[in-house]
N, C-alpha and C positions, 0 to 999 in steps of 0.2 A: 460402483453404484453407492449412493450413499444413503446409511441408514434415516430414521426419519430422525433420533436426535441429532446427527448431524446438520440436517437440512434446520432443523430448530435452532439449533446453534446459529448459523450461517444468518438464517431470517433473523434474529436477535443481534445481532450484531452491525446487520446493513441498518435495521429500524434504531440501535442506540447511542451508535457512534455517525457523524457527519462529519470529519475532518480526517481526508484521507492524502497522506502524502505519497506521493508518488514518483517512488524512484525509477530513474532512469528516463522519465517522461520525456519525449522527443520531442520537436517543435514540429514536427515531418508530420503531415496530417497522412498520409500514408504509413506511418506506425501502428500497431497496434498500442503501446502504449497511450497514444494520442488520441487515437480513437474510443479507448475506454475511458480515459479521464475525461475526454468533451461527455461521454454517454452522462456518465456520476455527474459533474458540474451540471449538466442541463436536467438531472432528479432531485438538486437541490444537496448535493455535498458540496462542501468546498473542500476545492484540491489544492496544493502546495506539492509545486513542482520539485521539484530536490536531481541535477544534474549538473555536475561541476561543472562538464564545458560549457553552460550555457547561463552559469550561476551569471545574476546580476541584471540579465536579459526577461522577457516573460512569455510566457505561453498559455494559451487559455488564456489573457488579461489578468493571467497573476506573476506575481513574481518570482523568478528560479533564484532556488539556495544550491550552494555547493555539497549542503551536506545537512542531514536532520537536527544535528547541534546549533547548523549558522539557524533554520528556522526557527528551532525554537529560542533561541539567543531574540530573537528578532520578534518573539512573541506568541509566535504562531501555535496552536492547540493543533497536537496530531494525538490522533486517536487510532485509526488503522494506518500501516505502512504496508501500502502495495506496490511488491518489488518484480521489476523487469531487469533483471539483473541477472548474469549465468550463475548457476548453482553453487559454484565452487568461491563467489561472493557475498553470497549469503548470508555464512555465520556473522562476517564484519558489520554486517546491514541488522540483524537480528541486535547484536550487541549494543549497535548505536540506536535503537527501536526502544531498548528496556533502559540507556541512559536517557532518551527524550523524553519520557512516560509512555512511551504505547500503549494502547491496552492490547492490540492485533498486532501480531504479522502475518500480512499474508502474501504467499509466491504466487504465480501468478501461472497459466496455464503451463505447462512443462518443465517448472521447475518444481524441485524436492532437494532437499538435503534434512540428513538427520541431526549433523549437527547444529544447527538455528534451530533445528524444532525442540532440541534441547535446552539451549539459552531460553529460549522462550517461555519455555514451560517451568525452568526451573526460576524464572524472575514472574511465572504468575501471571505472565500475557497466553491468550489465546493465539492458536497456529492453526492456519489453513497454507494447503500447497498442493499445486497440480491445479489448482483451478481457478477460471476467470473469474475476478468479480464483478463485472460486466453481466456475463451470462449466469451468473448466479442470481443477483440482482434481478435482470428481464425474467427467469424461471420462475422466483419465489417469492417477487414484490410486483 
């Protein structure tokens, strides 16, 4: 359950930030990945797909990066970084989150690790994990 500074937190962060990169985004409209970044793009975020195999290709009518370095090389403003990635991925995703400027990481439903929520914390980004920001998003906006 989460307390209500959290849910304050959460709310402030969907209403501050609009540039959410989204690792691991499938092209497979039968992902969840996929399905949460059409949710966000059609509330008015812009998403920045970020998955190597398909780096180069687009989804949602944007363009996929290999990695959060090629986006922001290429321009791109990320603000939150929402990962679909197994856990044990993480910390490396986190790291390249605080060289891109993130201000967020956030895992995305079942994933947790303490180490990225370290990196995170100690480069002065906010950390959310364990939960959709999809359904956070439809809950509290």
């Amino acid at each position: 359950m989460q307390t209500n500074n959290e849910q304050i937190s959460i709310v402030a962060m969907l209403q501050n930030y609009t540039h959410i990169a989204v690792v691991g985004l499938s092209p497979r409209s039968d992902r969840a990945s996929y399905a949460v970044a059409g949710y966000l793009q059609a509330n008015g975020y812009d998403i920045i797909p970020i998955n190597p195999v398909y780096a180069g290709q687009t989804i949602l009518q944007r363009p996929v990066y290999a990695s959060l370095a090629d986006a922001q090389a290429a321009g791109e403003t990320i603000e939150i970084v929402d990962v679909f990635r197994r856990s044990e991925q993480t910390p490396d995703v986190a790291r390249a989150a605080v060289q891109a400027g993130a201000k967020v990481v956030w895992l995305q439903l079942g994933i947790a690790n303490e180490e990225a929520a370290q990196i995170a914390h100690e480069a002065g980004l906010e950390f959310v994990e364990d939960r959709c920001i999809k359904i956070e998003h439809a809950r509290l906006l």
